[in-house]
N, C-alpha and C positions, 0 to 999 in steps of 0.2 A: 504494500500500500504506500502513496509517498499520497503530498499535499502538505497544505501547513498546519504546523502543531496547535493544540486549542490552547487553551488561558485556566485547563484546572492545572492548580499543582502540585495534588493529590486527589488519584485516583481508587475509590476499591470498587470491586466486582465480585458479586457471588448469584447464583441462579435465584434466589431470592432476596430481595431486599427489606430495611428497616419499614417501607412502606410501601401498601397500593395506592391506585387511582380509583376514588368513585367519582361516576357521573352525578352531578347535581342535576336538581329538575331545570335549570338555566341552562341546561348544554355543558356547563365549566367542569373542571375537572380537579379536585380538592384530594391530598395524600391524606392518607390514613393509617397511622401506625398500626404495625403489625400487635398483635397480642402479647408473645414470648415468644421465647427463645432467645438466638445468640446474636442476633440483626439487628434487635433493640436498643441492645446493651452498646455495640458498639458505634451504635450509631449516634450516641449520648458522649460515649469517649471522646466522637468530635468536634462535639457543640465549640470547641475550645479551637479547630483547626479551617480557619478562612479558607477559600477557594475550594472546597471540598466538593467531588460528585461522584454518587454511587450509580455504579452500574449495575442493571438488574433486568434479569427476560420479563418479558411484558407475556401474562398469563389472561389477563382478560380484556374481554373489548376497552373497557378504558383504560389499561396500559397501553394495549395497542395505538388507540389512540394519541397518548402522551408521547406514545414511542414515535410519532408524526410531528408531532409539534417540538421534538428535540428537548434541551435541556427543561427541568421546570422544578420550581422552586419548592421544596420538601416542605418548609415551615416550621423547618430547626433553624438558627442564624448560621450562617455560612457552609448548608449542605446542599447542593441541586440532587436532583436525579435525572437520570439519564434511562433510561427505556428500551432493551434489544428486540426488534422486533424478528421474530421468526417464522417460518412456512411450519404450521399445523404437524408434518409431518416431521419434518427434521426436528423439531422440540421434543416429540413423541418418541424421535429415533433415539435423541440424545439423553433423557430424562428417563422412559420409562425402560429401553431394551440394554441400554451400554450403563448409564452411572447406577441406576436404582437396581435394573435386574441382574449386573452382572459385577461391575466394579465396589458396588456395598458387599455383597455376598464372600467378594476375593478380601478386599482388608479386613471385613468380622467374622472371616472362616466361616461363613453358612452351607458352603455349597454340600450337597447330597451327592458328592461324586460317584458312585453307582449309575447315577438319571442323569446331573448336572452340574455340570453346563456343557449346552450343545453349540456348536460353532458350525454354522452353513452360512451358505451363500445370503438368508435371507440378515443372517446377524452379518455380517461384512458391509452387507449396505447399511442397518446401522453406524457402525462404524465410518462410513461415510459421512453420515447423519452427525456423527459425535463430532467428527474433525470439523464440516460446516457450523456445527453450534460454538465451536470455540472460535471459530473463526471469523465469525459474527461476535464474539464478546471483544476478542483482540481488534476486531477492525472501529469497534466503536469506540476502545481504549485509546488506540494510537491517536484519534478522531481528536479525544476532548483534552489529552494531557499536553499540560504544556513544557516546553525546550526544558529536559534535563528533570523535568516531573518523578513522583513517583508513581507506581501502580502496586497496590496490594491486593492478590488473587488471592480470591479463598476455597478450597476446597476441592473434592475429587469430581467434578462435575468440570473442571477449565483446566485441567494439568499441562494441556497442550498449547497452551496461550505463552505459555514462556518464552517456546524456542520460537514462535509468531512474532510477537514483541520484538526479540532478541533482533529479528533479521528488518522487521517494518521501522521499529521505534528503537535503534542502539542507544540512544540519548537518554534513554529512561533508566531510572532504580526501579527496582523489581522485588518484591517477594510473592512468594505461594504460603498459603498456610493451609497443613491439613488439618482439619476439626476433626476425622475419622483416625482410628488406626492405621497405621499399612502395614501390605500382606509380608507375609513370611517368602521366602526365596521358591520355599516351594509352593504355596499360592499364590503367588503373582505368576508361577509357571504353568498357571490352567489357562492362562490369557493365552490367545496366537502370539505367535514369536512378533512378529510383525507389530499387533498390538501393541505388547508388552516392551517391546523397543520402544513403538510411538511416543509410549505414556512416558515412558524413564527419561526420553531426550526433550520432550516435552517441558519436562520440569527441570532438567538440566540448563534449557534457556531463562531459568531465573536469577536473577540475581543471586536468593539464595532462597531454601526451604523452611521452614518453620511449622514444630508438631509441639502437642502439649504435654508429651511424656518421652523420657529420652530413650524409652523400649521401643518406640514409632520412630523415632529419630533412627535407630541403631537399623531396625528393621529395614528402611528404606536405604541407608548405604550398604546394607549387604545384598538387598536385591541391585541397586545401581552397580557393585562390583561382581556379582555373579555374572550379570549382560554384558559387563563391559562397555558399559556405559559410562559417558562425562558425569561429574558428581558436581555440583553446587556445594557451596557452603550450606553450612547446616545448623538450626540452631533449637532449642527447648525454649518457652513462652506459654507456663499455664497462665489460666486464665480465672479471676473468680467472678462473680454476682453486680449487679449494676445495683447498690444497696440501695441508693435513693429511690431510685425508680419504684423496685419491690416494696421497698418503707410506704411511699406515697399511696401504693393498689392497697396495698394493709390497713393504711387509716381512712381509707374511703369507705362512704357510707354503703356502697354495695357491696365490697368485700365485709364489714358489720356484719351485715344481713345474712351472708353464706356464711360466715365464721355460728352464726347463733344459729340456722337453720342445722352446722351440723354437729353443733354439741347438743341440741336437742334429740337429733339420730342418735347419737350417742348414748345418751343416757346413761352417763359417768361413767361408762365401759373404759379401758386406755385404746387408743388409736395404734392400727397397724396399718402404712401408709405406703404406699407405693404410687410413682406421679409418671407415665410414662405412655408413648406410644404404644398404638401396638404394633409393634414392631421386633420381628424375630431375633433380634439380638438382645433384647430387651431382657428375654430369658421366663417371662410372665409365669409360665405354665410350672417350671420350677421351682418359682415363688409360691405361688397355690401349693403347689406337693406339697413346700416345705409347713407350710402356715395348717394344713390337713394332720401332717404328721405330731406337730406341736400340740393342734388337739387330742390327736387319737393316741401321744407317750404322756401329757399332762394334763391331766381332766381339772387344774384349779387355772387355768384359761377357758376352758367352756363358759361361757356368758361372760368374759369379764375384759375379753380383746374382740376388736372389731377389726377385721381386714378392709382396708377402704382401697381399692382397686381404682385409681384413676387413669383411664387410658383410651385414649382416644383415636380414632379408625384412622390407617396411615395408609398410602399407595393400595389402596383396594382395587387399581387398576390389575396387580396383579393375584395369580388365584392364589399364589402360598400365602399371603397377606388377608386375604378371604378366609380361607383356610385357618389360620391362626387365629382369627377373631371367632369363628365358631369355638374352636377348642379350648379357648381359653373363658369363655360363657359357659361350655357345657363343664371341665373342669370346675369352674365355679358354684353351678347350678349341683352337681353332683355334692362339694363340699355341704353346701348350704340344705342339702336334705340327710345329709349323714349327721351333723351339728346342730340344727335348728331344734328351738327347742323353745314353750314359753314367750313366743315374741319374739326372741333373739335370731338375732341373721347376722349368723359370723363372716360373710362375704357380701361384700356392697361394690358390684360393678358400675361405673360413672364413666360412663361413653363421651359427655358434655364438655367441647373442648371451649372451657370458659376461665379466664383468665382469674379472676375475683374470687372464683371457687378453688382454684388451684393454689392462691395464696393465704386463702386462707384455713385449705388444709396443711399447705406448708407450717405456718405458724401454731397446729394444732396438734400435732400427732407427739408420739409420746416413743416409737420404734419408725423408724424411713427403708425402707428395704429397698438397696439401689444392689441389683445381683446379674448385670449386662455376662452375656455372651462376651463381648467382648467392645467396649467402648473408647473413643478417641480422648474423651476426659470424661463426661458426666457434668452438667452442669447444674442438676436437679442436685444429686450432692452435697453441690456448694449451696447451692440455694435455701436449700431445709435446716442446714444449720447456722445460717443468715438471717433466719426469718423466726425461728422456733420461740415459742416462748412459754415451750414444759418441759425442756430441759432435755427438749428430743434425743435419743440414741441414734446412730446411725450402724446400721448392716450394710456393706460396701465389698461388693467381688473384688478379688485384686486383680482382675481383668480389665477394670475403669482406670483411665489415665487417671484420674483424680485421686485414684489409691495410693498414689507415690507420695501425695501432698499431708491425704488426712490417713496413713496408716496407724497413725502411733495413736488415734482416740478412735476410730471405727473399731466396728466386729466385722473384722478380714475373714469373708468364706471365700471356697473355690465357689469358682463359676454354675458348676457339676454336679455340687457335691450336698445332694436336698438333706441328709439328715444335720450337717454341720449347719447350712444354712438355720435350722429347727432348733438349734441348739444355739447358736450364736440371740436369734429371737429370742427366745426365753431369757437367757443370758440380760439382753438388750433391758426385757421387759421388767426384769427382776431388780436389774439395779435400782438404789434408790437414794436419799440423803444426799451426804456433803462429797461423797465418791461419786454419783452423778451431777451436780449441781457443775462440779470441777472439771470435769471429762466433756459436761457440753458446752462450757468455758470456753476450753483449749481447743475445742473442734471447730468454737464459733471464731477463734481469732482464726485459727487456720486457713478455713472456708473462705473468708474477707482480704487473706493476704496478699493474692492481686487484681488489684482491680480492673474495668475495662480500659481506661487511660494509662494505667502500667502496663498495661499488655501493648495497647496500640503506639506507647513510644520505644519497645523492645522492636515491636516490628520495624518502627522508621530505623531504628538503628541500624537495623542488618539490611534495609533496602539500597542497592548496589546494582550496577550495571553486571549485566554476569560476563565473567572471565573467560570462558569457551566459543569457540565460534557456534553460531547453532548448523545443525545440518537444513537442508532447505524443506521450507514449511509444509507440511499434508505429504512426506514421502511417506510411500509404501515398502517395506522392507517385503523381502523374498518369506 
């Protein structure tokens, strides 16, 4: 791509952004913060960084829209957004066959390797699909950043915008940051060679890479040195809770109202809380065993813990994600007629993906059972013991990047492993006095210890032109 450089002089991009577009009944078109997640948080880090503009695919008619009308002004002080518009199918290609169906599954070890993953001709045009999606994010990047700019890419959904960049925009500082894990040497060898090149040289045209545990850190240069691949600088950047924000939904009269609606469900029970997609890495279903088990080895939790299942329907586009939301209902449904008893309903499934309600189950629970397949950090994690205020426990897999931070106050189970998971609960639930009062002290400075403005000036830090020549953009290896 050549033409002249724009006037931001910093750029991020990730397939989602901190905000959408709705349409007014005027025609106009007004951003609308996202709920949660991690788009919010940092999009707050930059209330502080002038000429700011995020890039982000345009998923409904009114991004689409916006994404015509070019920059437009967020209604944070000094953020625009910027808008990718895309062809129906290549979005489809890029999002739901290559990043969601295949690239999530390769860094959280999902795959069913017996069945999956299948690689034909019809997934290689995907793949086509994928390199046009990044190619469309890099071309609107090089577009808006201005001479000597930075760009901060996030995530496995743009890995290939590096070596783009590298060869459109040399002028630029660069980082990638993965929010997911990445795969082991020998999962990232289920990709095509060809792929799996793509992606490694891909991200080798950044300036430098950025993960929030240095197990993902370590993982990704031993897959770049297995291929034989250029390596980028490399660097750790956890990340914790945007507190103000949270603080702010907590004292709102609508979070009030859900925090009272669910101490009344309650009815002085202790809260067992789990806040999460549903989503197979998430691990749900082992959570349920575990919480079935702890009933059926200690009958003095029978009516006196409540499982509060919060999880809300994720890529239902695809059927194992279908799939998993029946099993994890009829699991539940099964619990809840084995234990019911008197009134009591030891499992409470909450589908409602409502932000008010979510923090002010955060603040409520009394055990957090964060037990991922395999997570990039967890920010639910950090978030529960940010916001808690009964002295909440936390049960934390050491499979969560976040495990490296808060090991020393969680109850560390395996990922696998339902009767320890059962036991660490009880554990959690038992504690009591000036030994928990202490424990969720030290978990809450923890939780807090980086905030999104620490993180987002670790990244400027390491944004840099990358050192390697890139090879040339969309090749195809043999």
């Amino acid at each position: 791509m050549s033409g002249p450089a724009g006037t931001a002089d910093l750029v991020v991009a990730s397939n989602r952004g901190p905000f959408s577009l709705v349409a007014e009944p005027d025609g106009s078109l007004r951003p609308r913060p996202a709920g949660g997640g991690l788009a919010p948080s940092l999009a707050a880090a930059l209330s502080n960084t002038p000429g700011a503009t995020w890039v982000t695919a345009a998923l409904s008619e009114a991004d689409r829209r916006g994404a015509a009308a070019g920059s437009i002004a967020s209604g944070q002080a000094g953020l625009s957004l910027r808008l990718v518009a895309l062809e129906p199918e290549v979005l489809a290609a890029a999002y739901d066959v290559v990043a969601n169906a295949v690239l999530w599954f390769v860094y959280h070890g999902l795959f069913d390797a017996p069945r999956r993953p299948v690689f034909d001709d019809e997934w290689l045009r995907a793949w086509e699909g994928f390199r046009l999606y990044n190619r469309a994010f890099a071309d609107v990047v090089a577009t808006v950043a201005a001479d000597g700019g930075v760009a901060l890419v996030n995530d496995y959904h743009l890995p290939l915008v590096g070596a783009m960049l590298a060869a459109d925009r040399p002028d630029l500082r660069t980082v990638h940051f993965s929010h997911t894990p990445f795969a082991s040497v020998e999962e990232l060898a289920m990709l095509p060679h060809a792929a799996a090149r793509e992606l490694l040289e891909g991200m080798a045209g950044f300036g430098a890479c950025g993960f929030h545990s240095a197990r993902w850190e370590r993982a990704f240069r031993r897959c770049a040195a297995e291929a034989g691949s250029p390596q980028p600088e490399t660097f750790v950047a956890p990340l914790g809770p945007d507190l103000a924000r949270l603080q702010e939904v907590a004292a709102s009269p609508e979070c009030s109202a859900r925090r009272s609606s669910l101490q009344e469900r309650l009815g002085g029970r202790q809260l067992l809380l789990r806040n999460d997609r549903i989503e197979l890495s998430k691990n749900l279903l082992r959570g349920l065993r575990a919480f079935d088990l702890l009933l059926a080895e200690r009958p003095q939790w029978r009516g006196a813990v409540v499982h509060l299942v919060r999880a809300y329907a994720s890529r239902e586009a695809l059927p194992e994600y279908l799939a998993y939301r029946s099993e994890v209902e009829h699991l539940a449904a099964v619990v809840n007629e084995r234990w019911s008893k008197g009134g009591y309903e030891p499992v409470v499934v909450d589908v409602d993906d409502d932000f008010p309600s979510t923090v002010a189950a955060l603040g409520s629970y009394d055990v957090l059972l964060v037990n991922p397949v395999r997570d990039g950090m967890n920010l639910v994690a950090k978030e529960g013991p940010a916001l808690n205020e009964r002295d909440g426990m936390l049960v934390l897999s050491e499979q969560a990047g976040a495990y490296d931070e808060l090991a020393s106050e969680a109850f560390g189970v395996h990922a696998f492993d339902v009767s320890q998971t059962s036991q660490a609960i009880h554990e959690a639930l038992s504690l009591d006095g000036t030994a928990r009062s202490e424990r969720a002290s030290r978990l809450r400075a923890l939780a807090v210890a980086h905030p999104p403005a620490e993180w987002l000036d670790r990244l400027l830090s390491h944004a840099r032109r990358p050192a390697m020549a890139p090879p040339p953009a969309g090749r195809r290896g043999s």
